[in-house]
C-alpha positions as CSV (number, residue, x, y, z in Angstrom):
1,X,-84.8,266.4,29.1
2,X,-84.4,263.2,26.9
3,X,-80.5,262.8,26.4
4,X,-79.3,262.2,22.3
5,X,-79.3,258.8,20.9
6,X,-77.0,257.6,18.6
7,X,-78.9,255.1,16.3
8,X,-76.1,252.9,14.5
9,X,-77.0,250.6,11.4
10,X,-74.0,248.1,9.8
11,X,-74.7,247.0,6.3
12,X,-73.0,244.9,3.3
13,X,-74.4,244.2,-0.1
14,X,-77.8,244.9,1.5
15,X,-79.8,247.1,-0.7
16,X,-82.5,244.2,-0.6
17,X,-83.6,246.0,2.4
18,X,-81.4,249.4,3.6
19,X,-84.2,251.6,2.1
20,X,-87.2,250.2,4.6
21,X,-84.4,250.5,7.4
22,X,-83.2,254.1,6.4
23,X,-87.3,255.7,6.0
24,X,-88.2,253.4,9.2
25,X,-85.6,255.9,11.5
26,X,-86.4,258.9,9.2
27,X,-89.9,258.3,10.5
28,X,-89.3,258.5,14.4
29,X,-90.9,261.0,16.3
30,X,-87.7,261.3,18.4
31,X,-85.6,263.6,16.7
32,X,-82.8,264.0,18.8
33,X,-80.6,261.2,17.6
34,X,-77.6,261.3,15.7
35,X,-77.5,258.3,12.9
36,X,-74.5,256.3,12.0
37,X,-74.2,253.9,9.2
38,X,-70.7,251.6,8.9
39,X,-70.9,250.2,5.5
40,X,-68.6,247.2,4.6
41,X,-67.8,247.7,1.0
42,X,-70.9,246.9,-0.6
43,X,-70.3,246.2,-3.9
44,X,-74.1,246.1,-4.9
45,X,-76.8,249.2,-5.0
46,X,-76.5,250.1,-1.2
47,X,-74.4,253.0,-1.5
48,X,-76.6,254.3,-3.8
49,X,-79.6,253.4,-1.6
50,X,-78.4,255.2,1.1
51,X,-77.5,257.9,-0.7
52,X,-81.2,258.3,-2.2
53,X,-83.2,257.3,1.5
54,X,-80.5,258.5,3.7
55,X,-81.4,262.0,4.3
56,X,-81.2,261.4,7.9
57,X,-77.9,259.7,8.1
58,X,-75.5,261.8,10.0
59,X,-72.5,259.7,9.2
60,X,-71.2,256.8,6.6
61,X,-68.4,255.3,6.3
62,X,-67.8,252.9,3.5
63,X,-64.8,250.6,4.2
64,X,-63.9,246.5,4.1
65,X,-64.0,245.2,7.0
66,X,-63.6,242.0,9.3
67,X,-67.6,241.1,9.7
68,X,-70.7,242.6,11.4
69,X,-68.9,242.7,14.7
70,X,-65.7,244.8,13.4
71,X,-68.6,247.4,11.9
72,X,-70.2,247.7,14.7
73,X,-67.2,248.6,16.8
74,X,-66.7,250.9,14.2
75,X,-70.0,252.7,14.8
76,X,-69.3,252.1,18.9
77,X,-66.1,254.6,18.1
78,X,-67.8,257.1,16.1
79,X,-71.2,257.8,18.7
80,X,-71.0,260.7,20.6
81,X,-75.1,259.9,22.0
82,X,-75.4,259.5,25.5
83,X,-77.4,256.0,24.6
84,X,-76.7,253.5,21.5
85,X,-79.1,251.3,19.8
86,X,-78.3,248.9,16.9
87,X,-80.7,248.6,13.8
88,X,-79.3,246.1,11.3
89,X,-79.7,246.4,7.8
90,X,-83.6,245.3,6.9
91,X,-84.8,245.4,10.2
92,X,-87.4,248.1,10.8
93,X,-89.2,250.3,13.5
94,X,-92.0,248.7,14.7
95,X,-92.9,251.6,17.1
96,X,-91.8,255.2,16.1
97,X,-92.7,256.3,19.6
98,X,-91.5,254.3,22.0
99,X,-88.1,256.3,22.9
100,X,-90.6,259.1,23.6
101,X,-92.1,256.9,26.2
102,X,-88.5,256.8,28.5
103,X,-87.9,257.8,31.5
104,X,-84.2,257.6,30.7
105,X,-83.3,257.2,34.4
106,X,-82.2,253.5,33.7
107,X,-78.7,252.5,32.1
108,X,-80.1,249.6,30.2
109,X,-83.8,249.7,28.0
110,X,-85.3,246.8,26.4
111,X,-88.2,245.6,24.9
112,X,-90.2,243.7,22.4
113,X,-89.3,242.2,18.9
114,X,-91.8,241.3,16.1
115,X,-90.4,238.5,14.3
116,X,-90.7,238.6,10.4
117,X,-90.1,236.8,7.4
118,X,-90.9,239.3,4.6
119,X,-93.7,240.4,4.5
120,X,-95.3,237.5,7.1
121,X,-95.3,238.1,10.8
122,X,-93.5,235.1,12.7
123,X,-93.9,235.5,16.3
124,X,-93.8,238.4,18.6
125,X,-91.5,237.7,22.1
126,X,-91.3,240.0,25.0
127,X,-88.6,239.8,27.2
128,X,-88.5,238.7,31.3
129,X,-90.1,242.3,33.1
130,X,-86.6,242.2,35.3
131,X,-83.1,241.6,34.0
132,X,-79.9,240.4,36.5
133,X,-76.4,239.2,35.9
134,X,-77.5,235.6,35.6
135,X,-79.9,236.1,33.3
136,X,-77.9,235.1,30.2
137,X,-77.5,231.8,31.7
138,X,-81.2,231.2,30.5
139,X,-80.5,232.4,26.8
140,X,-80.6,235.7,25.0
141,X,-82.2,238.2,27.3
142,X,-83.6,240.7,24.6
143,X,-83.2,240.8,20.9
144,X,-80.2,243.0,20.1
145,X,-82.1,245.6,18.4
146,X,-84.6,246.0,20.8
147,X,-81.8,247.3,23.7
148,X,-80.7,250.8,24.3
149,X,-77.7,250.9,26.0
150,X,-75.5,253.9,27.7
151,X,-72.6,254.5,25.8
152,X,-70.6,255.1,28.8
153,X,-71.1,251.7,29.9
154,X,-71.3,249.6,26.1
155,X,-68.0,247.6,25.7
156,X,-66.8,246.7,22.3
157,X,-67.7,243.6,20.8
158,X,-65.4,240.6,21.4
159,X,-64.4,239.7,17.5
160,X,-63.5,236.0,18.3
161,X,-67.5,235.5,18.2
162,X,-68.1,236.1,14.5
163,X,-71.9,235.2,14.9
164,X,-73.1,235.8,18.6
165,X,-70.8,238.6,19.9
166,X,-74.1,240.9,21.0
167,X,-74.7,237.7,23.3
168,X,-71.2,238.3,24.8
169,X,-72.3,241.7,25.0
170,X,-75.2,241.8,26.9
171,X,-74.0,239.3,29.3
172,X,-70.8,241.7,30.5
173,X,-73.8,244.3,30.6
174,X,-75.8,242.7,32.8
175,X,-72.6,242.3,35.2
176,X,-71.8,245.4,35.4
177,X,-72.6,246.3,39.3
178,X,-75.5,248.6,40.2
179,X,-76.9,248.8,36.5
180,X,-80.1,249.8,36.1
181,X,-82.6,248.4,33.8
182,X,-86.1,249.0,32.8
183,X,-88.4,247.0,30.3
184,X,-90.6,249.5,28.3
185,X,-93.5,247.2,27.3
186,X,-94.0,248.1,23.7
187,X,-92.8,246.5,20.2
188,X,-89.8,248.2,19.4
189,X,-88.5,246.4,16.0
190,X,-89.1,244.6,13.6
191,X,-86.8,241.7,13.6
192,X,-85.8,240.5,9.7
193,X,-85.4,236.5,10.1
194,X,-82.8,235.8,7.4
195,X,-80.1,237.4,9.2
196,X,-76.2,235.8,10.0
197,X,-77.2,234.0,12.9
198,X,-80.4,232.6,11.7
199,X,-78.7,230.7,8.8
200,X,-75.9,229.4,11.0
201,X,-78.0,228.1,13.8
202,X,-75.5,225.4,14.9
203,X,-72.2,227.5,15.0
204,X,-74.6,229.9,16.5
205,X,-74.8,227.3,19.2
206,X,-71.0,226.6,19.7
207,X,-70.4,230.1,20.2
208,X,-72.7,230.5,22.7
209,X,-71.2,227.2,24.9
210,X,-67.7,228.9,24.3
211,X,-69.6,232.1,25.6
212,X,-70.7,231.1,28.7
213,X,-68.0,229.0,30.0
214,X,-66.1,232.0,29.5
215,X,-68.6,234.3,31.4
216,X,-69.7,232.3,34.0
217,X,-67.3,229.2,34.0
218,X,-68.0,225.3,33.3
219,X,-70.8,224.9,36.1
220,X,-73.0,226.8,33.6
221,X,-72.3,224.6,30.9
222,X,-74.6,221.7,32.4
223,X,-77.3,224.0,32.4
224,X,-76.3,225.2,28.4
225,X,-76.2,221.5,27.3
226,X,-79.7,221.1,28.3
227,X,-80.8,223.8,26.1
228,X,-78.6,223.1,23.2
229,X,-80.4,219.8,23.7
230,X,-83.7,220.8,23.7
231,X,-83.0,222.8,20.5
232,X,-81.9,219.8,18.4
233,X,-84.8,218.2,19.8
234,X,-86.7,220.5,17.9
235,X,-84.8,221.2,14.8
236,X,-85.2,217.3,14.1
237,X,-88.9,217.2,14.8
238,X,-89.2,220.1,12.4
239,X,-87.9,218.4,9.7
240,X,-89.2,214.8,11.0
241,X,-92.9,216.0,11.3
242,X,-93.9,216.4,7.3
243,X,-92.0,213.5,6.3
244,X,-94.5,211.4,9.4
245,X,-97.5,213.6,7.7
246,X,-96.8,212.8,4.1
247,X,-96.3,209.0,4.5
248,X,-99.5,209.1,6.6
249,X,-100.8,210.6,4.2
250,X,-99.9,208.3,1.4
């Protein structure tokens, strides 16, 4: 018998996109979820959104708060599912039947992410097939929204990362002894590129450093550096590359 989900969604000023999230979980096949929505205050038409898409919100709270992280600790508090999943604010359900196809003998699910920027499909990743404590040392294992975790074993999120504290999260996961996890091999989300961490790419970075010499101490930092390395490597040819094209050009 599948076990009750608790599907938790953290929003602020974001009625841009709340409706396509709210009518994406309305639209699961699973039914046996309970859905939690921690709203920050929004001064904007979310409220309002939610209360014209959100027939299947269970519970919304509508408070300030101290970031995504704070909201989402709120939503931690307030599930009573034996599993949690996060669905941010304008991300979307790629698959509305892949919890169906659980086993739900494993402690930690994952899977794919569809990358979007509006209405144009960026890139679709899929995650390594096996997941380990050391994992994290070779960047994030699985987009956040595409993990189920069980709430029994889902620690809050450390609020001194305002921009990568799910990182932090998965990693003391993973390092939990004996858990078990399981890649389904399916599309879960929709991933909405505009987010926090995608306009703050650099602090983005810090964080994770901090991160990881907290998690696994300074030997993995030599290891870090070489990525962090390889990604201004590639932000700079990025913006390098049309200016080389246009003067060829010219």
């Amino acid at each position: 018998m599948a076990p009750r989900v608790s599907i938790i969604t953290v929003c602020y000023n974001a009625q841009d996109g709340i409706a396509a999230t709210l009518r994406s979980v309305a639209e699961l096949k699973f039914r046996d979820f309970e859905y939690i929505v921690i709203d920050g205050g929004s001064r904007d038409g979310t409220l309002d959104l939610i209360r014209e898409h959100g027939g299947c919100v269970t519970t919304l709270v509508s408070e300030p708060d101290r970031g995504i992280y704070d909201a989402m600790n709120k939503g931690l508090a307030l599930a009573t599912g034996e599993f949690l999943w996060f669905l941010n604010a304008k991300d979307t359900i790629h698959d509305g039947g892949f919890l169906d196809a659980l086993d739900w003998t494993a402690d930690f699910y994952y899977g794919g992410v569809v990358l979007r920027d509006g209405e144009r499909e960026v890139k679709r990743l899929m995650p390594s097939p096996s997941l380990g404590p050391w994992s994290s040392l070779f960047g994030q294992v699985a987009c956040h929204q595409s993990m189920l975790v069980r709430r029994t074993l889902a620690p809050v999120y450390d609020l001194r990362y305002r921009f990568v504290s799910d990182f932090d999260w998965s990693i003391r996961i993973l390092r939990i002894p004996g858990i078990r996890t399981h890649r389904l091999d399916r599309y879960w989300v929709n991933y909405e590129l505009d987010g926090l961490s995608a306009r703050n790419a650099m602090k983005c970075w810090k964080e994770n450093l901090a991160i990881l010499a907290e998690r696994y101490g300074f030997l993995a930092l030599p290891l870090a550096y070489l990525r962090f390395g390889a990604f201004i490597f590639k932000e700079r040819a990025k913006r390098l590359l049309p200016r080389l094209v246009g003067a060829k050009a010219r």
